[in-house]
Each structure stands twice: as C-alpha cells, then as structure tokens.
TORROBA-634088 format. One line per field, with one value per residue (C-alpha): residue number from 1; x, z, y. Coordinates in steps of 0.25 Angstrom, whole numbers. Last residue first. Layout:
// residues N
num: c(NUM / ...)
x: c(X / ...)
z: c(Z / ...)
y: c(Y / ...)
// end
This chain:
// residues 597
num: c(597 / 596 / 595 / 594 / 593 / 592 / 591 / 590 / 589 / 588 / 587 / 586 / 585 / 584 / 583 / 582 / 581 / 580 / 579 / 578 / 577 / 576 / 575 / 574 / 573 / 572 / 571 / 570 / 569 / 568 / 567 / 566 / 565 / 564 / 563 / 562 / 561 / 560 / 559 / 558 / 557 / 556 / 555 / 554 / 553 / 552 / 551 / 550 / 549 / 548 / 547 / 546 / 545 / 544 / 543 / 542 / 541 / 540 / 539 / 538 / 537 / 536 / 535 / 534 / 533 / 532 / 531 / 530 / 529 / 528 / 527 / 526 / 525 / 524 / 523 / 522 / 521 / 520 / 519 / 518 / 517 / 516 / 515 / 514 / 513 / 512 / 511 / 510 / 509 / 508 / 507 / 506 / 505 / 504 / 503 / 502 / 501 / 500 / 499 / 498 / 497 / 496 / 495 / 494 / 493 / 492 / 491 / 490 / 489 / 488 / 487 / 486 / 485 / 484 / 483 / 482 / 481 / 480 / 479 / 478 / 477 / 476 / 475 / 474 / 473 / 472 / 471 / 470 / 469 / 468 / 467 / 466 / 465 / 464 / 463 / 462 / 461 / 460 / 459 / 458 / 457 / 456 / 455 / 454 / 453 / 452 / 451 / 450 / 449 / 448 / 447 / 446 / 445 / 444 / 443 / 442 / 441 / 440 / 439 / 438 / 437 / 436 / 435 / 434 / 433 / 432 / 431 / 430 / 429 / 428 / 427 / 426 / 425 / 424 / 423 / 422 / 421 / 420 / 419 / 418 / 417 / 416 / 415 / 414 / 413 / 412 / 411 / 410 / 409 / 408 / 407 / 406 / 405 / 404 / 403 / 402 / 401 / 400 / 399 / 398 / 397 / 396 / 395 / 394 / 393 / 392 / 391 / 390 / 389 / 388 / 387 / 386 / 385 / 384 / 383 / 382 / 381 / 380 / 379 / 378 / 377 / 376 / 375 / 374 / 373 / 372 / 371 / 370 / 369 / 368 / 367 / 366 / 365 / 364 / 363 / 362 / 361 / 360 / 359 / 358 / 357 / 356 / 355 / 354 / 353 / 352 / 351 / 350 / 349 / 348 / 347 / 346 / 345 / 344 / 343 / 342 / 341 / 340 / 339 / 338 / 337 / 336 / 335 / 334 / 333 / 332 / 331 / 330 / 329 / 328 / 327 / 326 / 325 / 324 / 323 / 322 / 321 / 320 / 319 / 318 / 317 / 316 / 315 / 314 / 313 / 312 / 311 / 310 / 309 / 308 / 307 / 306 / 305 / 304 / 303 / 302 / 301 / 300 / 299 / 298 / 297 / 296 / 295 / 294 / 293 / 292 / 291 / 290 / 289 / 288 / 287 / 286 / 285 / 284 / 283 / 282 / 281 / 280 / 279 / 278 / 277 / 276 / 275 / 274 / 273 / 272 / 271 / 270 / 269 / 268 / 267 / 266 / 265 / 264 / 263 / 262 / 261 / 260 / 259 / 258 / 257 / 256 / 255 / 254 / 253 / 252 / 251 / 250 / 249 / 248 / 247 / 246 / 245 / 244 / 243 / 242 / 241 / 240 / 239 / 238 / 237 / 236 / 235 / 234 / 233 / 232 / 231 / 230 / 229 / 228 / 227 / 226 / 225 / 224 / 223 / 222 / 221 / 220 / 219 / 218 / 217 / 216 / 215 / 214 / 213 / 212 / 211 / 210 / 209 / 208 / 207 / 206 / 205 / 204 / 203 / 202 / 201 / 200 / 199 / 198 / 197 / 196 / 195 / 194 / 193 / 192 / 191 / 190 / 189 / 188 / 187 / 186 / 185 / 184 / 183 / 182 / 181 / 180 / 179 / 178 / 177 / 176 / 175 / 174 / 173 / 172 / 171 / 170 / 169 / 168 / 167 / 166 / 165 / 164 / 163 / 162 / 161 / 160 / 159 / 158 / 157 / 156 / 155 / 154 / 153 / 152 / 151 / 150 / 149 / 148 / 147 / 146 / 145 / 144 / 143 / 142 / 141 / 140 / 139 / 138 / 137 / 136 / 135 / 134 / 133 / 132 / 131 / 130 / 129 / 128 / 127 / 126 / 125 / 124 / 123 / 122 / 121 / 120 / 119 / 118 / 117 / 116 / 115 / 114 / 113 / 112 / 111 / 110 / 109 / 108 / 107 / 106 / 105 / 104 / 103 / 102 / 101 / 100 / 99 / 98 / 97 / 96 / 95 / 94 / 93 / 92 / 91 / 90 / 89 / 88 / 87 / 86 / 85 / 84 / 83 / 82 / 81 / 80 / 79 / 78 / 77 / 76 / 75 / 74 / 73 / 72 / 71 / 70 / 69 / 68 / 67 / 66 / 65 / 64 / 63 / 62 / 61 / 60 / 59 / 58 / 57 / 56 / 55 / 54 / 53 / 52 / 51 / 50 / 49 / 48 / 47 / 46 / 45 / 44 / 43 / 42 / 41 / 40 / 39 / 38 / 37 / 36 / 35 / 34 / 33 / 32 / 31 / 30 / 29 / 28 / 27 / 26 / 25 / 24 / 23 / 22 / 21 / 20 / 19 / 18 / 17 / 16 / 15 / 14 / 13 / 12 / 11 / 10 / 9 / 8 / 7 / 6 / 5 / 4 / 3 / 2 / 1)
x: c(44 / 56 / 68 / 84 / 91 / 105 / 110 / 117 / 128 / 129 / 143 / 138 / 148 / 146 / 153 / 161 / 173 / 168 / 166 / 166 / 155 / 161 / 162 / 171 / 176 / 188 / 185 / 195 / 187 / 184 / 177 / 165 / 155 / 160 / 172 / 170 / 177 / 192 / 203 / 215 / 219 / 214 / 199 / 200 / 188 / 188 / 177 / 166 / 157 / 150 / 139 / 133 / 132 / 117 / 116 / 118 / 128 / 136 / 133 / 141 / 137 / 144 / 144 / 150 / 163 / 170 / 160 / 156 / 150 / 139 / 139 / 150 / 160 / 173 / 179 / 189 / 189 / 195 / 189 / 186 / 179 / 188 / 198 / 196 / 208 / 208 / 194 / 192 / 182 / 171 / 159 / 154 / 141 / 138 / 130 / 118 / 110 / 104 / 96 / 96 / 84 / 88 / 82 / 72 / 75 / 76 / 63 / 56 / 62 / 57 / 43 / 44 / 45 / 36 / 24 / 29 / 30 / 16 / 11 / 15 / 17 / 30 / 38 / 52 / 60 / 71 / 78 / 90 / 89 / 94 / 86 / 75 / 74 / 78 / 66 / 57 / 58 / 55 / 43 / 44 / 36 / 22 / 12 / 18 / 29 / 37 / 49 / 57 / 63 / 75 / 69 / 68 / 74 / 59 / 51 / 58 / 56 / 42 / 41 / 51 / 37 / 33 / 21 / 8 / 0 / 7 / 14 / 27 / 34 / 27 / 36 / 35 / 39 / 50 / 50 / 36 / 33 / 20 / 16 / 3 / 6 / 12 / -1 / -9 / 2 / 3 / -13 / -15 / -3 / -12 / -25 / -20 / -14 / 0 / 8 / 16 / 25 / 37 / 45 / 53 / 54 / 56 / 62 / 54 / 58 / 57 / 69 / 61 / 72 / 64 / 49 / 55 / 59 / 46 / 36 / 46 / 42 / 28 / 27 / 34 / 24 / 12 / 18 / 17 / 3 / -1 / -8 / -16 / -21 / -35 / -36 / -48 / -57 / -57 / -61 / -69 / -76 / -76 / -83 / -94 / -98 / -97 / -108 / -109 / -98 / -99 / -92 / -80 / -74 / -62 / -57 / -42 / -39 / -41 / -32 / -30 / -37 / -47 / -47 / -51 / -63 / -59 / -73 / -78 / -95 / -105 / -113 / -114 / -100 / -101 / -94 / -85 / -72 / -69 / -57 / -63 / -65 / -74 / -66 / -70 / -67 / -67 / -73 / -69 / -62 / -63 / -52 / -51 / -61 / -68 / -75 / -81 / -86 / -93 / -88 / -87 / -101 / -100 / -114 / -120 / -116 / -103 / -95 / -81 / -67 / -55 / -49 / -38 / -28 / -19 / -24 / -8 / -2 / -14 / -13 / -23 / -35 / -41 / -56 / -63 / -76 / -88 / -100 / -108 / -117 / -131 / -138 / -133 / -139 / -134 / -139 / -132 / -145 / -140 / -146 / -145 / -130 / -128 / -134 / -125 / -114 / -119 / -121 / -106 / -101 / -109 / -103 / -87 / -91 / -81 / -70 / -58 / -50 / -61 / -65 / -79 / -88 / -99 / -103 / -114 / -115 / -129 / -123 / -124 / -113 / -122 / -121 / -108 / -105 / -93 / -92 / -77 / -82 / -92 / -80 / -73 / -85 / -86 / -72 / -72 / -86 / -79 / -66 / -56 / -46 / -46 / -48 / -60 / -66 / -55 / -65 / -75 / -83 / -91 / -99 / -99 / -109 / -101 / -107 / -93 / -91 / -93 / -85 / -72 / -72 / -73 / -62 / -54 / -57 / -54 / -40 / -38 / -40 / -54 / -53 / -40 / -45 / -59 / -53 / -62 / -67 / -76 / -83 / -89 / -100 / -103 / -90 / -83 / -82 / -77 / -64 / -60 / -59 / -50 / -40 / -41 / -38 / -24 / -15 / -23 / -20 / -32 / -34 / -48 / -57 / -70 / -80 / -93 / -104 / -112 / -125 / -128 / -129 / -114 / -106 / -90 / -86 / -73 / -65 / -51 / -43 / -28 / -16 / -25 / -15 / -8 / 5 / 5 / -8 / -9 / -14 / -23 / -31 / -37 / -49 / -61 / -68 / -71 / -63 / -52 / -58 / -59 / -44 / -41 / -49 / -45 / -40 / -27 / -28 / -40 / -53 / -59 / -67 / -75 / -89 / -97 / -111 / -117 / -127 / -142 / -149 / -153 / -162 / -175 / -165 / -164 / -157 / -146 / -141 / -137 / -130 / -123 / -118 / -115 / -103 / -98 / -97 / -89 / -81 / -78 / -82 / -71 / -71 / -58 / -47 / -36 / -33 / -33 / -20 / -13 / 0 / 5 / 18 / 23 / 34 / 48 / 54 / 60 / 46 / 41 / 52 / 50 / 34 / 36 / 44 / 33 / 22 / 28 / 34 / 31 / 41 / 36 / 45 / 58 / 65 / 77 / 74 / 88 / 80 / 88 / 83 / 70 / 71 / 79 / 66 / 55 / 64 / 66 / 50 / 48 / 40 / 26 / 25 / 13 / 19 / 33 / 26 / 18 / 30 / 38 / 26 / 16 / 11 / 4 / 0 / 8 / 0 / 10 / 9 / 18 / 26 / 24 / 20 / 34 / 42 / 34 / 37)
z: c(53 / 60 / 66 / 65 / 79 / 79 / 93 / 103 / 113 / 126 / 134 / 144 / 146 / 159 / 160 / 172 / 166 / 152 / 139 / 126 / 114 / 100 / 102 / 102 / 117 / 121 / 133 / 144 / 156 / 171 / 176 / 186 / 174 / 163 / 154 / 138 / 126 / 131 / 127 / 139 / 145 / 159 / 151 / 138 / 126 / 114 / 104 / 115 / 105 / 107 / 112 / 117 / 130 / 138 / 150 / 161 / 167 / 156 / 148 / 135 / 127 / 122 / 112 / 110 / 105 / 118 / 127 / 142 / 154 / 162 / 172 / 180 / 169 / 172 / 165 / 156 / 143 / 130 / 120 / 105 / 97 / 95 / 107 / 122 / 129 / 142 / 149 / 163 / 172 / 163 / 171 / 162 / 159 / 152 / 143 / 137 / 125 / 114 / 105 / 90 / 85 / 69 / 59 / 51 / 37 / 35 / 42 / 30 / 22 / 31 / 31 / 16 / 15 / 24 / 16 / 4 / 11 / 18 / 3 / -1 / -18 / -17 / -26 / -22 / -32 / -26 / -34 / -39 / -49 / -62 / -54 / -53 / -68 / -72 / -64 / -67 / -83 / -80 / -74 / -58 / -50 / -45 / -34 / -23 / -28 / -20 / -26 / -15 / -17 / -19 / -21 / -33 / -38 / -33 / -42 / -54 / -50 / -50 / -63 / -69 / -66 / -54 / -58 / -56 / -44 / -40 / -28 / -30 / -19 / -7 / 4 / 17 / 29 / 38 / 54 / 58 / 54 / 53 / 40 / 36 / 26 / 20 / 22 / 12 / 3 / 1 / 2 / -8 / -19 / -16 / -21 / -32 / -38 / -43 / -32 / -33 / -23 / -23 / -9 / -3 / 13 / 19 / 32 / 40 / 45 / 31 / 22 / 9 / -3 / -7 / -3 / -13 / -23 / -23 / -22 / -35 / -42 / -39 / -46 / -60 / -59 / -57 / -66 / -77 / -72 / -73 / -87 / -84 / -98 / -97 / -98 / -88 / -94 / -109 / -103 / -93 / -106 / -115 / -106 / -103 / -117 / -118 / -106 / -104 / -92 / -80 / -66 / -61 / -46 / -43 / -30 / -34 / -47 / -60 / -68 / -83 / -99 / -90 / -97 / -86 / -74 / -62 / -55 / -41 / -43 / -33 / -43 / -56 / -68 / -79 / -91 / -82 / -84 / -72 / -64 / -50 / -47 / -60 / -72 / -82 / -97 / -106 / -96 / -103 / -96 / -92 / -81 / -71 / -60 / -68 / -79 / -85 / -100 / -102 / -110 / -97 / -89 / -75 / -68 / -59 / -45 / -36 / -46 / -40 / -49 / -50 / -60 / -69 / -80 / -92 / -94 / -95 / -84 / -76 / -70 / -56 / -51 / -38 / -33 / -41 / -40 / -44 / -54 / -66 / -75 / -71 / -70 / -57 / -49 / -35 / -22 / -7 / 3 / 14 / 22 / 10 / 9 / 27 / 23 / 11 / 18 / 31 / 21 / 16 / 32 / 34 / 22 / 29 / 42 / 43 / 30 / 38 / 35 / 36 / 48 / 51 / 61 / 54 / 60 / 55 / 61 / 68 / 83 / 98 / 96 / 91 / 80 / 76 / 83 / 76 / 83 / 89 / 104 / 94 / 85 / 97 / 102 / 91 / 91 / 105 / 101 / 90 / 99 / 90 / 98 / 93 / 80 / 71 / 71 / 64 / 57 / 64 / 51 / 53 / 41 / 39 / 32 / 30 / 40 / 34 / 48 / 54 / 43 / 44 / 59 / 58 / 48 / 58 / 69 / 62 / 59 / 74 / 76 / 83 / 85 / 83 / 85 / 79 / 68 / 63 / 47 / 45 / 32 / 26 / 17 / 4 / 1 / -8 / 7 / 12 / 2 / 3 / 17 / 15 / 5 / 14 / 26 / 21 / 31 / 39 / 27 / 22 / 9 / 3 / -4 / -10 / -8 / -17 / -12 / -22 / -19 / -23 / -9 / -7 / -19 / -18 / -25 / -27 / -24 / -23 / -17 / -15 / -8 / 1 / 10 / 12 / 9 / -5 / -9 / -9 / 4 / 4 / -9 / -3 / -13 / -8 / -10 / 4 / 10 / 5 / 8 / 23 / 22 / 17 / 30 / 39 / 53 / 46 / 44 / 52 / 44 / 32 / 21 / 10 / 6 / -8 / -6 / -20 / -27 / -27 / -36 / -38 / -48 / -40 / -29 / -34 / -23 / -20 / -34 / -29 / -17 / -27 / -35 / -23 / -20 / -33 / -33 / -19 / -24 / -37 / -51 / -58 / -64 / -65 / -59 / -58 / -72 / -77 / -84 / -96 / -97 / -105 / -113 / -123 / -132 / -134 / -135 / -119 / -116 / -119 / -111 / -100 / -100 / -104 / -90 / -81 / -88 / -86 / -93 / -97 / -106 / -118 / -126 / -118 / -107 / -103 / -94 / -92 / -99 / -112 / -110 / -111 / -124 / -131 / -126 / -133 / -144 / -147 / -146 / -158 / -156 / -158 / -143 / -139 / -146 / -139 / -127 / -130 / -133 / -120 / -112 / -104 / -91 / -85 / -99 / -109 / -117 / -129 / -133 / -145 / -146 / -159 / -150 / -141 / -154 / -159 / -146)
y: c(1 / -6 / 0 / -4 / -6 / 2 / -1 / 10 / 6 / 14 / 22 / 32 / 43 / 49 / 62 / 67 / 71 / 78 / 70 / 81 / 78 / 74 / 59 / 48 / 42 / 34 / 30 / 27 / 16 / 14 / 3 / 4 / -1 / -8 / -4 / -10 / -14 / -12 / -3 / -4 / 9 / 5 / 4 / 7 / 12 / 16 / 21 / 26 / 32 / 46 / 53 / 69 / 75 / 68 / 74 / 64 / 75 / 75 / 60 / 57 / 46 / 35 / 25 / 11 / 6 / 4 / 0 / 7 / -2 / -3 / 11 / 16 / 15 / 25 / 36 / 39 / 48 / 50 / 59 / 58 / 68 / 80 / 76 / 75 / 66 / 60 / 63 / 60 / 53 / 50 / 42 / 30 / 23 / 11 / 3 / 12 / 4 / 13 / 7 / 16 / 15 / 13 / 25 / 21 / 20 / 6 / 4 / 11 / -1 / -11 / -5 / -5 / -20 / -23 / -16 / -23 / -35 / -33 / -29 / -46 / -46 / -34 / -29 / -20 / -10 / -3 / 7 / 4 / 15 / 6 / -7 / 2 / 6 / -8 / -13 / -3 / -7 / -19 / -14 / -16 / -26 / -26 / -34 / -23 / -13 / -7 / 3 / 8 / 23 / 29 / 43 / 47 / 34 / 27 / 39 / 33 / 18 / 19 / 28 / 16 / 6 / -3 / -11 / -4 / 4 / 17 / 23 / 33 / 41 / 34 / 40 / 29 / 38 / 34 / 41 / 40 / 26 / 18 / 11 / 16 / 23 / 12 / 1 / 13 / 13 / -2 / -4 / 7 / 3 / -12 / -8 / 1 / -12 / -18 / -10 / 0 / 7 / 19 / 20 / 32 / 31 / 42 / 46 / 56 / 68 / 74 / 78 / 81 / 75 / 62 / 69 / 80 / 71 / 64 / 75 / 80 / 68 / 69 / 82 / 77 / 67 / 77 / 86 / 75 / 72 / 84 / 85 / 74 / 71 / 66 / 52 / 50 / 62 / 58 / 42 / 50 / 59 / 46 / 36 / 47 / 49 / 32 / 33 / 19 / 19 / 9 / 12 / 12 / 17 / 17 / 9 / 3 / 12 / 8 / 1 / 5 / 4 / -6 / -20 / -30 / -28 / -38 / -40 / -39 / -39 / -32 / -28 / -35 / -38 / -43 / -50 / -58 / -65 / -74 / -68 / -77 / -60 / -58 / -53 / -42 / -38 / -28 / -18 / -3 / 8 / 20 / 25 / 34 / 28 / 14 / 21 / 9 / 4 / -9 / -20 / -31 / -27 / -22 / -23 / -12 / -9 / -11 / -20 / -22 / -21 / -27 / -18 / -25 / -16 / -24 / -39 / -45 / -36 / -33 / -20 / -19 / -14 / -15 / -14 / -3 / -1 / -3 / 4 / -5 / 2 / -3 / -15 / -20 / -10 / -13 / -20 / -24 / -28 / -22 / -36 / -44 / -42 / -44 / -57 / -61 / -56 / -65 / -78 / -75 / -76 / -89 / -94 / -90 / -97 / -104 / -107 / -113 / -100 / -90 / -94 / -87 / -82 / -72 / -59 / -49 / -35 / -33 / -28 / -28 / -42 / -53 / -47 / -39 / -26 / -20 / -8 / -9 / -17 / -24 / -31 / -34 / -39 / -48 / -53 / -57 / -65 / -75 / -77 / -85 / -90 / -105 / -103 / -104 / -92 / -87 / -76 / -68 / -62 / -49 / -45 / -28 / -20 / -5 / 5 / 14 / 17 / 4 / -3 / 7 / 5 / -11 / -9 / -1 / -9 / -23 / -18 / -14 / -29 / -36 / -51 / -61 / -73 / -70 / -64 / -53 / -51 / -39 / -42 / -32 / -30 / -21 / -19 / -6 / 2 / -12 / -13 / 2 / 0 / -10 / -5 / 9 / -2 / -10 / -10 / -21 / -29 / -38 / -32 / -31 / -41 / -39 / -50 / -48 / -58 / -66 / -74 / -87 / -90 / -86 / -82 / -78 / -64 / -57 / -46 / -43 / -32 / -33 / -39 / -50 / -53 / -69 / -63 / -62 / -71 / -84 / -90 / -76 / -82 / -95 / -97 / -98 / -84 / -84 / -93 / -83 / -70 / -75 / -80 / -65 / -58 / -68 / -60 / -58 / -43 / -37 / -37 / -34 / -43 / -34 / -39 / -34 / -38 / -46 / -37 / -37 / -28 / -12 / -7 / -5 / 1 / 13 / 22 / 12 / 17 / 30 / 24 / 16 / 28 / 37 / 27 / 24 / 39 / 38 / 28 / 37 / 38 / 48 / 62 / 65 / 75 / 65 / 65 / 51 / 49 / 46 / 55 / 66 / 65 / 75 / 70 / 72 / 58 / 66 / 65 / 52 / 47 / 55 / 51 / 37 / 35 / 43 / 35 / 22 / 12 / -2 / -11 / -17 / -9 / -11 / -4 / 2 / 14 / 24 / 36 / 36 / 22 / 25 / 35 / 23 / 13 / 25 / 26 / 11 / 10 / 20 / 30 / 36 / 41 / 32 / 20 / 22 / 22 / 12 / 2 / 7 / 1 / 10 / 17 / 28 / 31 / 41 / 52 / 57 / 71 / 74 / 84 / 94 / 104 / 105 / 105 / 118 / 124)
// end
C-alpha cells in the first residue's frame, strides 16, 4: 500500500516523442527506449508515440498515468448556440453593418462545380489537384464592384452530402449549378430538396451553355417540374447562363449575388467579440495545429483569447485565404488562425473570451481527468475481439482509417456506409485524423485488418511495427482510389457465382459395379453429349437425388472424352448417392466467375 501512494501520477497527451516522455516521467531517455524495446518497439528520442504506447510503458516504470482529455460532459458553444446568437443580434439593428454574403457552389458531380470555382477565383486548382476533386473545404473571397463576396467551397463528390449540406447551412447564397447538356440528376434533386426546405436563398447558374446540346429552357422546366421555379418559369429565383470553362457570363452571376445580397440585406455587429465557425483543421508539421476558420459576426483581432469547441486557445497569428498575415478579422471573413495548443474539430463553434475568470474555469473544465478513458480503451478492445470472433451472416471486412483532416475521415466513412452490399460489411475498428501511429497498427493485429490512410503515411515507428505484424498499410492522395480500393478488397470475400451450363443427358440401363462412392454404370446419350471430367447429377423421376463427378468415361470398352447424343456409353461415376436403372444422369460444367462490389 505504501508502495502504491508513493507512485507518481504522470498525465500523457494523445500524442508525444520519446524525449518528452522521459521528461514528464523524470527519466533518463536510455530507459524510456530500453522499456520500448522490452515491448518489441525500436525507437529513437525524437520519435513520436502515442498515448496507448506511453501508457503501458509508463506503467510497467511504475507510474500512474492519466490522460489529457476533454471530458465529454462539457459546456461548449454549439451551431445551434451560434444560431440563437445571431438571431439575437438581428434584434438591434442600430449596431448592425454590411457584411459580404457567404455563397456555397452545389450541383451534380461533373456538371462544373470546381471549374466555376476556378474562373472564379482565377486560378485553375482542379487541373492539379488529386484527381481533379476538390479534397476539402476551402474558402476565399473575390471583390466585385468593390464589394466583397465570401465563397466557401464544398466537395464536389456525390458521395459527400452531410459535407455539403453542412457547406450551405453556414452560406448565405446558393448557387445551384446545372448542366445545360446534361440537365436535372438525382443529385440535383436532393440538393434542390435540401434548399427548398431550409428556404435557403438560391442563384441558378446553366452552365455549358456553350455546347452544341445544351438546352437552356429543358433545364428550367426541369427545374420547375421538382420546385425550382426560376423566372420566367412561374417563379422569382434568379438564373444566370454561364460557361464556366470559356469565362461567360461568370460577372453577370457576381452582379446577381450582389443583388440577391441587397435584397436580404445580410448585416452583423462588427464591433463585438468575434463568433465563427470552424471550417477544417489540420496538423501542420513545422507550424504545429491550423484552423481555417469563417468570421460569422464581430471582428477577430490577433492577441485575442478564444474558446473555439474544447479548446482555449490564444490567436498568435492569423492568415487570410491568398496566406497574407492579417491582424483582423470582420464578418464574413475565411481566415486560417495559427497557434492553437490542438486542432479543433471540423464545425465548432468559437467565440471571443475577455472574461480571464471564465478563461480559467473552461480552461479548468476542458482538461479535466477523464477517469474512463482507460476503461474506455480497454472496452473498445473487447467490442473488437468480440465483433472478430462474432459469427454473423455477413462477412466482415476489418479495416482501420486516418486521414489528415476531420473533413476528409467524414467524407471516407460517410461514402463507405454507403457502399451497397448485403453479404460483406465494412467494420470500422479504428477511425481518427492524424498520421498512422503503433495504436493504428495494434488495433489492425487484432483483427488482420487494412490500414488506409488518406493525405498520411505511418510514423516510422508504425512502419516497423507493421512490417514486424505484416500488417497492411496503404496511403492514398485521390479518396476514389481509397474508396476503389476497398471495394476490391470487399470483393475478395464475396463468394464466386457459380455458372452452371448443362451438356447432356443420359438414360442409365444397367449398373456394373456399386462400391462405397464409386459406381459403374451404362446407358445411352439421348440428349447433347456427356464429358469425362465434368459433373453429374442424379435425376429419379426428375427429382433432383444428389451430384457427382463423371471421372472416366468408355465407350465400346475404349476411354474417350466425350459420347454424343443416341450413343451409348460406361461411366465411371464418384459420388456418395446410389444410381438405380432408369435414372437420368445429366452430365453439366460449372464456372467460377468472381463478383464485383
């Protein structure tokens, strides 16, 4: 007992190198790396590890570890806050201002979503990026009329609706893009739906205008026949015709944003505190955790103190989208903000924080002990082994996956649960955003599982780990690879349709010899022909007896390949059902032809 309260408590972060490890246990760094190795890791100080891995090692040194998390239970400013708070502010409208509109582009894959975002901020991203898809949200800002209007820019994948959806509720405007070659998709449908019952301001823009099948009006009534009742057409909705390749029409399409912006008059409070929301975030290697970040009222300041979800946090510095340094920030504005102790999740909300009473009871609050985080693990791990072992009907498909943003892990799971299948189920064991760490590689050997990684590669230490385990690791810049890639996998474990093709029928007329599965029979072919080699099945009265394999085959005493029809033949048959006189064996060839997901 006495041993136990002399332990030392150590309290480990998510992540950290083998040098600040042995600094937080009061060790020397060749004990920390002998305890490693004791464990099978080879490592070196500057080496990073995880939580789970400092945990077992600070352990068996004989200290108590607890980790720094949030606890789940925490008061934090939500969307539906954020919400409340600009309804609130619409109510004095003496202190309230112009802002720039916020716009989101949707619209069916490859009907000139990214090549409209292009011309727009005039530079031609999409040629190259991986695979010619935007991979995550951006936002920036292009002036018409020496006005400024707020683009922010979602995935173009039709897989990807929440990231969508979540890109126009933060928009002010919307524009709807349709091919006029191509017209009305089911894509369209369901973001026209989701605009309709969100009565979110939509801009119409017919793009390809410009090729030789475009039909201008066919698209509109499309548009009307699902609700979409552009002018012209029974409705008010604002259209443009456009090529966003040859650059047609795209000022016209500014000068209607500004208009529909004056029409619902968009304002905020510019002097107070600043509130936004949180875009994407990431893990800069050289400059440590990046927020990009949109202002939605008030005016962010570098120096100021910010609770942005769990986390509180100073602005030391912040970028504009060209990656401009900035001292400021007004409503309306995308901005990158630097020097967050940690990245914050893809939609918190933050907000501005003078009260220095305040700032310490969340920054109390936020790294409270989780006292279950352990017994969290330790639960998890057995969810794992049991879903392992757990014979369900379907096949499983173990696979572990880590991206470089929260935006991406949601995109990658969300188009994975959509994949259709009713006989392989994908079974997420281990999802997170980071590089691929020794915890990844663990949770694979549990169950064999694939390691993705989309935009991140192992630790080095996870690399030898994997390569000791052979597990599997795969990285990935294009998340149709990715996503093709585990479709093939999945495919592997269906089971082949079997293709059976009949070639003959024939009466048996004696039986020459019965033994424990092998008789010997004669007959005659009365239908196609019979093959040595192939299978046979046993027909009594056309009901169905039981199958075997035709392994020789004579005809007047001589083996031969094959007797066609009106021929009689000896079989040699191998099976464990009995042939009577007066059965028909039917002699058919079956062919192994591998599925597809």
């Amino acid at each position: 007992m006495a041993e136990q309260q002399e332990k030392k408590i150590v309290s480990i972060p998510p992540q950290l190198t083998v040098k600040e490890l042995s600094f937080r246990l009061d060790l020397g760094i060749a004990d920390v790396l002998k305890k490693l190795m004791e464990n099978g890791i080879i490592a070196n100080l500057n080496d990073t590890i995880d939580f789970e891995t400092a945990y077992i090692i600070s352990e068996e040194l004989g200290f108590i570890t607890e980790q720094e998390i949030v606890k789940e239970n925490s008061e934090v400013f939500t969307i539906e806050d954020l919400k409340k708070e600009l309804q609130k502010e619409e109510s004095d409208k003496k202190k309230l201002t112009p802002r720039p509109p916020v716009v989101t582009i949707l619209g069916h894959v490859d009907h000139g979503k990214t090549t409209l975002l292009d011309t727009l901020r005039k530079a031609h991203i999409a040629e190259g990026e991986s695979g010619g898809i935007t991979q995550h949200i951006n936002a920036y800002q292009v002036k018409k009329k020496n006005r400024l209007i707020t683009f922010i820019d979602t995935p173009g994948h039709e897989a990807f609706q929440a990231m969508r959806q979540r890109g126009a509720a933060i928009a002010d405007i919307t524009i709807l893009v349709v091919a006029a070659d191509d017209g009305v998709k089911p894509q369209t449908k369901e973001v026209v739906k989701f605009l309709i019952e969100n009565k979110i301001p939509t801009v119409v823009a017919i793009n390809k205008i410009d090729k030789p099948e475009a039909n201008v009006n066919r698209v509109k009534q499309e548009l009307a026949e699902i609700g979409m009742l552009v002018e012209g057409y029974g409705g008010d909705i604002p259209f443009n015709e456009i090529s966003a390749k040859n650059n047609i029409g795209i000022d016209e399409l500014l000068d209607t944003l500004l208009l529909v912006s004056d029409i619902h008059a968009f304002r905020s409070d510019a002097k107070k505190g600043a509130i936004g929301i949180v875009l994407e975030s990431h893990k800069d290697p050289q400059r440590g955790p990046i927020a990009t970040v949109l202002v939605k009222t008030g005016t962010l300041k570098v120096g100021e103190d910010i609770i942005i979800g769990k986390i509180v946090g100073r602005v030391r510095s912040m970028e504009d989208y060209t990656g401009k340094s900035i001292r400021e920030a007004a409503p309306s504005t995308p901005l990158t903000i630097i020097g967050l102790p940690k990245s914050p999740e893809s939609n918190d909300v933050f907000r501005v924080e003078t009260n220095k009473a305040e700032l310490k009871r969340k920054i109390k609050q936020f790294q409270g002990i989780n006292k279950d985080s352990l017994g969290g693990l330790i639960e998890l791990s057995s969810k794992q082994l049991i879903r392992t072992i757990d014979e369900t009907k379907k096949t499983k498909l173990p696979i572990v996956i880590k991206t470089d943003v929260q935006g991406s892990l949601e995109a990658v799971v969300q188009i994975l649960q959509a994949l259709p299948s009713e006989e392989i189920q994908i079974d997420i064991i281990k999802n997170g955003v980071g590089s691929i760490t020794e915890s990844d590689i663990k949770a694979a050997q549990s169950s064999s599982a694939v390691v993705y990684g989309f935009n991140v590669f192992p630790t080095s230490i996870a690399t030898r780990m994997a390569q000791d385990s052979k597990i599997e690791t795969k990285s990935y810049s294009v998340i149709y690879e990715l996503i093709e890639d585990i479709k093939n996998e999945m495919s592997e474990l269906l089971e082949p349709e079997i293709k059976r093709t009949d070639l003959g029928r024939m009466k048996v007329l004696a039986i020459f010899k019965s033994g424990k599965g092998q008789m010997i029979v004669g007959g005659k072919v009365n239908d196609g022909k019979i093959v040595k080699g192939e299978n046979m099945e046993i027909l009594r009265e056309k009901i169905h007896i039981g199958t075997g394999k035709l392994v020789q085959l004579q005809q007047n005493k001589e083996d031969v390949a094959e007797v066609k029809s009106g021929l009689e033949c000896g079989v040699t048959f191998e099976g464990r059902e009995k042939i009577e006189v007066g059965d028909t064996l039917a002699c058919y060839k079956e062919e192994k032809i591998k599925r597809k997901i």
